[in-house]
Residue, then its C-alpha position, 0 to 999 in steps of 0.5 A: x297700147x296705142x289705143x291708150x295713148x289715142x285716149x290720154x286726152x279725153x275725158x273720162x266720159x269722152x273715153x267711153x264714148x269712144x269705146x262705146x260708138x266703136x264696140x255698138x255702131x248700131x246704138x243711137x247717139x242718145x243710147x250711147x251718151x246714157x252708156x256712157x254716163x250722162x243723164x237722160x236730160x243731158x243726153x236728149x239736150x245735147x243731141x249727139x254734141x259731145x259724139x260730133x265733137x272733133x276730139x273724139x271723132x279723131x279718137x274714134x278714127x284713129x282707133x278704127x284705122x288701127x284696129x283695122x291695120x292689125x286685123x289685116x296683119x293677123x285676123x286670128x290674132x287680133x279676135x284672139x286678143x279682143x276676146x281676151x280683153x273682153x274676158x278680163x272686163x278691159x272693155x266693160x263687158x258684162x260677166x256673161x259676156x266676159x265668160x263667153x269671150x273664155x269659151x270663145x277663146x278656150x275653143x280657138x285655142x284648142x282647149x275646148x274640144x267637143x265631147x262624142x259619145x259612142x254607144x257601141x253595143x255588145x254585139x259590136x264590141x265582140x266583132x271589133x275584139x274578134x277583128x282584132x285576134x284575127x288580125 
């Protein structure tokens, strides 16, 4: 995947920065400094410094413009294939998030279909048998 070869040169916590600033847009830089692996001290000395770094602003660019190519080719596709890698834990989804990103695709995929109970009544059932020997 290209994802993989954008990241070849980054350092296991640069990685997980990149990953972790592109799934949480919203998170502080601190929160996600400490996600991905360094200390409380080193996150709140460092303030932001290894997220401004221009290795992993490139990283974090090109994967957005990629990510988004392919979202604009097949937008089905594409939710398809991320929940699929949050199922299998590719992208350091936690369990429940993993058995969601299943259910999630079980009902794109049609696999999920919603269960409807009727209760239909002796009354009812002896009308419809009745309309069916007149018919």
């Amino acid at each position: 995947m290209k994802e993989r070869m954008i990241l070849q040169n980054l350092t296991p916590k640069q990685k997980r920065l990149v990953q972790l600033r592109i799934e949480n847009p919203e998170m502080s830089n601190h929160a996600v400094m400490i996600r991905a692996g360094y200390t409380k001290n080193s996150a709140l000395s460092h303030s932001g410094e290894p997220l401004k770094s221009p290795k992993v602003q490139t990283a974090i660019n090109a994967i957005l413009e990629q990510t988004l190519s392919e979202y604009d080719k097949d937008p089905r596709q594409w939710v398809k294939r991320t929940l699929l890698c949050h199922a299998i834990g590719e992208s350091g989804a936690n369990p429940g998030e993993q058995i969601r990103a299943v259910e999630l695709v079980g009902k794109m995929t049609g696999e999920f279909i919603e269960k409807i109970t009727v209760d239909v009544r002796a009354e009812t059932r002896r009308k419809m048998v009745q309309r069916f020997i007149d018919a």
